[in-house]
N, C-alpha and C positions, 0 to 999 in steps of 0.2 A: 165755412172755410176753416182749415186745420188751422190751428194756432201754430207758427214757425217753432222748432226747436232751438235752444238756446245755445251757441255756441260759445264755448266758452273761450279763453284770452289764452293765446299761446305764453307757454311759460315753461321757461330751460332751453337747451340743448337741442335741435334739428338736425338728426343724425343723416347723411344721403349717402347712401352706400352703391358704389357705380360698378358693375360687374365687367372689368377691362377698364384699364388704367391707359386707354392711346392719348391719340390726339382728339380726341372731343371732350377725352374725362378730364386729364389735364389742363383747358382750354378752360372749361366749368370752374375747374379748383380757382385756376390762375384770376380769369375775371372775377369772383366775386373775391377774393384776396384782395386784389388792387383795388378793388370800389368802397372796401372797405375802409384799406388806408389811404383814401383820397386821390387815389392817382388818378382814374381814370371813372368816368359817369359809368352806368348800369344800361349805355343804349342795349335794346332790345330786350328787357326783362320788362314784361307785363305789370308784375306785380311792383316794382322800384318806379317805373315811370309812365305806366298808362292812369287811367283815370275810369271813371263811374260816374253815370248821367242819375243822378239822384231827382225825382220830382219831374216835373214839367222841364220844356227846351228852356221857358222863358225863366225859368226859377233861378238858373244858373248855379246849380249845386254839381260841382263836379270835381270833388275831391281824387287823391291817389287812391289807387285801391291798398296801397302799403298803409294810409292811415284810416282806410275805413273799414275792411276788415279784418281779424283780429290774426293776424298769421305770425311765422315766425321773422323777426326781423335778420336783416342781411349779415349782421355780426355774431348771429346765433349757430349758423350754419357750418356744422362740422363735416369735413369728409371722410370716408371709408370704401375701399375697394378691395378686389380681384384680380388677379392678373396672372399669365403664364409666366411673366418674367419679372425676376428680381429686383427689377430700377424701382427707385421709387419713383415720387410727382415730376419731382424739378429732372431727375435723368431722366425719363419717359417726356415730357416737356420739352426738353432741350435736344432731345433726339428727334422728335416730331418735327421742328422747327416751322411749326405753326407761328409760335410769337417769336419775336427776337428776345436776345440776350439783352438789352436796357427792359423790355419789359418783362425776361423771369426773375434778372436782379434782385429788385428790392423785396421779392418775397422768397428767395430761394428756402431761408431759415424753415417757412410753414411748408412750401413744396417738400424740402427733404424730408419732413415727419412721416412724410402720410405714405405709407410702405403696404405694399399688397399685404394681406391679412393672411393667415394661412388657415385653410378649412378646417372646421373641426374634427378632430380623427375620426373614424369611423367606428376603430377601436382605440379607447384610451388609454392609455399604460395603466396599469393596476400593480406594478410592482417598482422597488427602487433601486437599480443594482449600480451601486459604486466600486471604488478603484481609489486605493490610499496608500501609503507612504508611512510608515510608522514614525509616530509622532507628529501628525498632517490634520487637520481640522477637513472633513469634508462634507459638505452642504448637499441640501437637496430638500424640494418643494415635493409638500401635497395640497392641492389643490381640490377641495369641497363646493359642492355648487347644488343651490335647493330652486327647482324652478316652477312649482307650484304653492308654495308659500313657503311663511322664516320655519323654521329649526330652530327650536330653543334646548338650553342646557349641551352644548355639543362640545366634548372633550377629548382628549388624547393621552396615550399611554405609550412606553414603549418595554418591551422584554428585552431578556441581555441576548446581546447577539454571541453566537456560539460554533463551534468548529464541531467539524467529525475526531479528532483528535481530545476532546472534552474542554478545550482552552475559551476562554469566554471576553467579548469586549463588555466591561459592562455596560446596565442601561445608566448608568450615573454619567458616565461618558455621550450620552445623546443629551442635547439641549435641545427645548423648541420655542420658537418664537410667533405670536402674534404680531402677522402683517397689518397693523393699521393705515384707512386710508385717509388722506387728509383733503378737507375741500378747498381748494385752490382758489382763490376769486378775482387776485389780483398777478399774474405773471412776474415771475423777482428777475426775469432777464428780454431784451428782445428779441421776439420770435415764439417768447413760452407758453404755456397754451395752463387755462383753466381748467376747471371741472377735479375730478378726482386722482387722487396718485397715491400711490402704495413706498411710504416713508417709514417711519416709524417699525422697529421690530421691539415686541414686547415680551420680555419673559415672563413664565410662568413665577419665580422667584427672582428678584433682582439680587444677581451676584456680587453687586459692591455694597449694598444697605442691607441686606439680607430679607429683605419686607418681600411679602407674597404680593404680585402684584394680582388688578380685576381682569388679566385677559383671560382666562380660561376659571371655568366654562365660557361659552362664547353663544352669541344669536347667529344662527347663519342666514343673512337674507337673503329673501327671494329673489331668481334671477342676476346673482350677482356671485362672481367666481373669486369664495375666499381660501389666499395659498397663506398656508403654516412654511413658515422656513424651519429645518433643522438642521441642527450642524453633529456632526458624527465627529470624535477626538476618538484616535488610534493610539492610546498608550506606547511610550518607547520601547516599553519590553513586550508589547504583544509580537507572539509566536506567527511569520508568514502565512498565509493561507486563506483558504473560503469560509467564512464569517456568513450564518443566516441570522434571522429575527422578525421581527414585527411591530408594525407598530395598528394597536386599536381604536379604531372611532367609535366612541360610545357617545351616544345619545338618554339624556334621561339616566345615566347611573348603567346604563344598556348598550351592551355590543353590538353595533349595528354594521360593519364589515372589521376587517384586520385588511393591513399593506404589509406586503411580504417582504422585506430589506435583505438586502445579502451585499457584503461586502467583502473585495477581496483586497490583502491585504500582500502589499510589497517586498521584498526582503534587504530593503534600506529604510534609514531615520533618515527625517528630516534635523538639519539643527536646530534647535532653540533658536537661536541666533543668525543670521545668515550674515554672510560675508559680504552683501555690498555694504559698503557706509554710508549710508543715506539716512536721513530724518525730514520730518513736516514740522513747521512752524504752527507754533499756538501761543496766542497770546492771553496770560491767562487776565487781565483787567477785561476786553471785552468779551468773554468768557462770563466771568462776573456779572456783567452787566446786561449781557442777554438771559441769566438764572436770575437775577435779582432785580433790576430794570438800574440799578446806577450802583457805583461804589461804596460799599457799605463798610468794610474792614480790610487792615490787611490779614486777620486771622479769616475770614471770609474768603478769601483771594489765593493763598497759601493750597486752603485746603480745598476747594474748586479745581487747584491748579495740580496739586497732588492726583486727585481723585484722575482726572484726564488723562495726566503720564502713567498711570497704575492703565487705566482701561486701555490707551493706546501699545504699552508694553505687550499687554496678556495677549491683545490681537498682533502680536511683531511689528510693531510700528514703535520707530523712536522717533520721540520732537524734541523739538530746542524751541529756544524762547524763556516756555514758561508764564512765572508770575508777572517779569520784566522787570521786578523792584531794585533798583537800587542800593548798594549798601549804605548803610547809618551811618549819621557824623555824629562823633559822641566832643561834648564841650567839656572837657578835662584839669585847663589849663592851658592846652594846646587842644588842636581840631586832628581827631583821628577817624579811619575809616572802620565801620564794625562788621565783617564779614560772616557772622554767625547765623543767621538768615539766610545768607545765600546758600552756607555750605550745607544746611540744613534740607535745605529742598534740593541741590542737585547730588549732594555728596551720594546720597543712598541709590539713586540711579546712577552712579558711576561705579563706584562701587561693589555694587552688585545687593547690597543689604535691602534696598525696595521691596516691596512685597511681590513675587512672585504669583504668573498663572499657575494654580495648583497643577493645571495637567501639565505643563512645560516646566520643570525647572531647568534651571542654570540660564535662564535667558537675559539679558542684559542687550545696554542701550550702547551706540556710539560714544566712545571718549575715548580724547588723548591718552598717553602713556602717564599711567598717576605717579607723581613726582610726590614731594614734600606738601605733606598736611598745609593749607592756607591759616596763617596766626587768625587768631579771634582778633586781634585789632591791628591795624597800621598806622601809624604817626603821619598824618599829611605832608608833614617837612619832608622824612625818609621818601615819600613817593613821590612827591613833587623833585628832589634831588635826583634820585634815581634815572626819572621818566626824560634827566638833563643832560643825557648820554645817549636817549631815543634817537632816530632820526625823525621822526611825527611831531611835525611844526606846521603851525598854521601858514598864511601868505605875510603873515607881520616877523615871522620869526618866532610866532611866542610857544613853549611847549604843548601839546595836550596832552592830558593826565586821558590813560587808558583804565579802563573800567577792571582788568587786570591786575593785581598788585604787584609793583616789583620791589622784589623786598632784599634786593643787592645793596649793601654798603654803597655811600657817593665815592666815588674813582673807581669802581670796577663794574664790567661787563655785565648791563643788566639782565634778567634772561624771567621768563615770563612762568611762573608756577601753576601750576594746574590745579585746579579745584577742586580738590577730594579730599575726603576723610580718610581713608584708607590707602597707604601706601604701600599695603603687600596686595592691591587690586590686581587682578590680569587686564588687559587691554578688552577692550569690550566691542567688539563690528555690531552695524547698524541693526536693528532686530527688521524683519523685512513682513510685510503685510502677509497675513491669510490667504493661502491659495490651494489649489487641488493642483496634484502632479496627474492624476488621473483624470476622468470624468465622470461625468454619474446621469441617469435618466431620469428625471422628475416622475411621480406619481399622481393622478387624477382620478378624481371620483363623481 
C-alpha cells in the first residue's frame, strides 16, 4: 500500500476569486462575513458543519471535518472578482436583493471593498506622459514586477528632461521614492482589513537629515508588483512647452530597460501659497510620543514640532497647534508670563523667515495681519487687569485669562496682539496641499 502523502496545515490568506460579481457571488461574500462576526451559523457549508465517520460505526469518532482536516479556516477567506459592472459587493448585493437590508448592514464596510478587479492590460503602458503647471509638483508610478524569481541590486536613475527649444527641467528636480509595504495583523479601524499595504514612501536621501537612506538599490520579489512613486517639480521659471527624458532601471550596475517621461508644461505658476485659509491640526506632544514612546524634553518636543511644520509647509500644508506648550511663569518678585518660546516656534512661520522648500520659495503659512512684536514677558497683574474689560467670564462671574496677552493699560479698550516677530511681515493665506492641475499615465514594467 502507498504510504499517504503528507498534507500540510493551511497557513495565510485563501484567496477566491469569483469571475461575476451577481447574486450568487455576493450571497458567498455576504454569508461567510456574517458567520464570521457571529450573526448568522454556516448552514449548508460542508466543511463548517458536516462531520467524518473516523473508525468503526461503534467507535463513535465523528469529528467536523473544519477540525480534522487541515484547511483554511472561515476568517482566513479573502474575496476577489470580475465583473462587467462597476458596483462593487454591497451595490451588486443590494441590487440583487437576494438578502435584505438588516442583513447587508452590518457588513456593508467589507461588502464596499471588494470592487471588480480590472484585467491585466494586454498592453502595459511603458511610458509616462504628464501635464504640469509651473511651479506644480507632479507625480507618477512605475511599477516593476519579477515573476519567476527576486531581482536583486535593482536601481533607478533619471536624465534631465529637455525641450526642442534647448530649455531643460532638471533631473535634481525628479525625486523618487521607495513604496514600502507594511504587514498589517491587527485592523486600526472597523471594517479594516489585514495582510499587506503600501505606506510608507522612502527616499533615496532624506531631505530634512540629509542621511542616505537603505531603499535603493532594492530586491524585487517574485510575483509581487513593486511601484516607485516619483514626483516631478516644474521650476517657476521654466519656459511652457514639451519636456522629454527618461528614467533607467538598472539591474546589477546594468541597464536593463529606460521609461520614456515627457512632460508638458503649462503657461501658468502655480502660487507658493494658495489663497484658501485652511490648515490641519498637529499636536506636537503626541508627536513626541509616538518617535520616542513618552515625553522626554521640551527641547525634544520643539524640535519634533519644528521638523513637521517645516515638512508640512514644503508639501503646502499649514497646521496650527504645534508644540501646544504653554507660556512660562517666571518668579520675580511678582508672577509674569514669558512668551519667548512661543514666539520662537510660531514667529518664523508667520513671518515668513522658516526655512523654506528650496523648489518653492515665498511660500508661507496662514496668519493674521502681524501687529506689534509680542514683549518677552508680561506681568500677571497687567493681564489679569486687562482680561477685566473682557466680556469672557466664567458661570461665577469670574474672568478667564486668554492664552493671548493683552497688553492694554487697565481702563482702556483691550485689543488682542498678534504673535510675531516681524512686523513689516505681509499677511500670509493658507499654503494648500500638493496637487496636479493636469494628469499623468502611470508606467509598468
Amino acid at each position: 500500500m502507498q504510504r499517504p502523502e503528507k498534507v500540510q496545515k493551511a497557513d495565510g490568506k485563501l484567496a477566491v476569486l469569483l469571475p461575476g460579481m451577481g447574486a450568487v457571488s455576493t450571497t458567498l461574500m455576504a454569508g461567510v462575513m456574517l458567520a464570521n462576526k457571529g450573526l448568522v451559523k454556516p448552514i449548508g457549508s460542508i466543511t463548517q458543519t458536516g462531520t467524518i465517520r473516523l473508525g468503526k460505526r461503534t467507535d463513535n469518532r465523528v469529528p467536523r471535518i473544519k477540525d480534522f482536516a487541515p484547511l483554511a479556516k472561515l476568517e482566513d477567506i479573502v474575496f476577489g472578482g470580475w465583473d462587467l459592472f462597476p458596483d462593487n459587493a454591497y451595490e451588486a448585493a443590494a441590487h440583487a436583493k437576494v438578502l435584505e437590508s438588516k442583513d447587508l448592514e452590518p457588513i456593508k464596510d467589507e461588502l464596499s471593498k471588494i470592487k471588480p478587479m480590472d484585467p491585466f492590460p494586454v498592453s502595459p503602458v511603458k511610458s509616462a506622459a504628464l501635464q504640469a503647471g509651473r511651479n506644480e509638483f507632479e507625480p507618477f508610478q512605475i511599477v516593476l514586477r519579477a515573476d519567476d524569481k527576486d531581482a536583486a541590486d535593482i536601481d533607478i536613475e533619471f536624465s534631465d528632461l529637455r525641450s526642442s527649444h534647448g530649455d531643460l527641467i532638471s533631473r535634481t528636480n525628479l525625486t523618487v521614492y521607495f513604496e514600502q509595504f507594511l504587514n498589517i495583523t491587527q485592523p486600526s479601524v472597523i471594517g479594516g482589513e489585514t495582510g499587506l499595504w503600501p505606506d510608507p514612501l522612502i527616499p533615496r536621501v532624506d531631505q530634512y537629515t540629509h542621511e542616505k537612506r537603505n531603499a535603493f538599490p532594492f530586491v524585487l520579489r517574485r510575483g509581487r508588483n513593486q511601484p516607485l512613486w516619483i514626483d516631478v517639480f516644474v521650476p517657476e521659471l521654466t519656459r511652457p512647452g514639451e519636456y522629454a527624458g527618461s528614467a533607467r532601471i538598472s539591474r546589477g550596475g546594468k541597464a536593463a530597460f529606460t521609461v520614456p517621461i515627457s512632460v508638458t508644461v503649462w503657461a501658468f505658476a502655480l502660487p507658493s501659497t494658495a489663497t484658501l485659509k485652511s490648515s490641519f491640526g498637529l499636536n506636537g506632544t503626541a508627536v513626541l510620543k509616538r518617535h520616542l514612546g513618552r515625553y522626554t524634553s521640551d527641547d525634544d518636543l520643539y524640535a519634533l514640532t519644528r521638523l513637521y511644520a517645516k515638512a508640512a509647509l514644503q508639501h503646502r500644508i499649514s497646521i496650527h497647534g504645534g508644540s501646544m506648550t504653554p507660556p512660562k511663569y517666571l518668579e520675580g518678585g511678582r508672577s509674569q508670563l514669558d512668551w519667548r518660546a512661543y514666539d520662537a516656534e510660531i514667529g518664523p512661520f508667520l513671518d515668513g523667515t522658516a526655512k523654506k522648500a528650496p523648489q518653492t520659495p515665498g511660500m508661507d503659512v496662514t496668519g493674521p495681519v502681524p501687529g506689534k512684536p509680542v514683549t518677552e514677558t508680561v506681568p500677571m497683574e497687567q493681564l489679569i487687569q486687562s482680561e477685566k474689560a473682557l466680556p469672557s467670564q466664567d458661570q461665577n462671574g469670574a474672568p478667564q485669562i486668554q492664552f493671548v496677552p493683552m497688553l492694554t493699560p487697565p481702563g482702556q479698550s483691550p485689543q488682542p496682539i498678534a504673535p510675531t516677530t516681524s512686523p513689516a511681515a505681509p499677511a500670509a493665506p493658507a499654503a494648500a496641499p500638493r496637487s496636479g492641475s493636469g494628469g499623468g499615465t502611470g508606467a509598468s514594467q
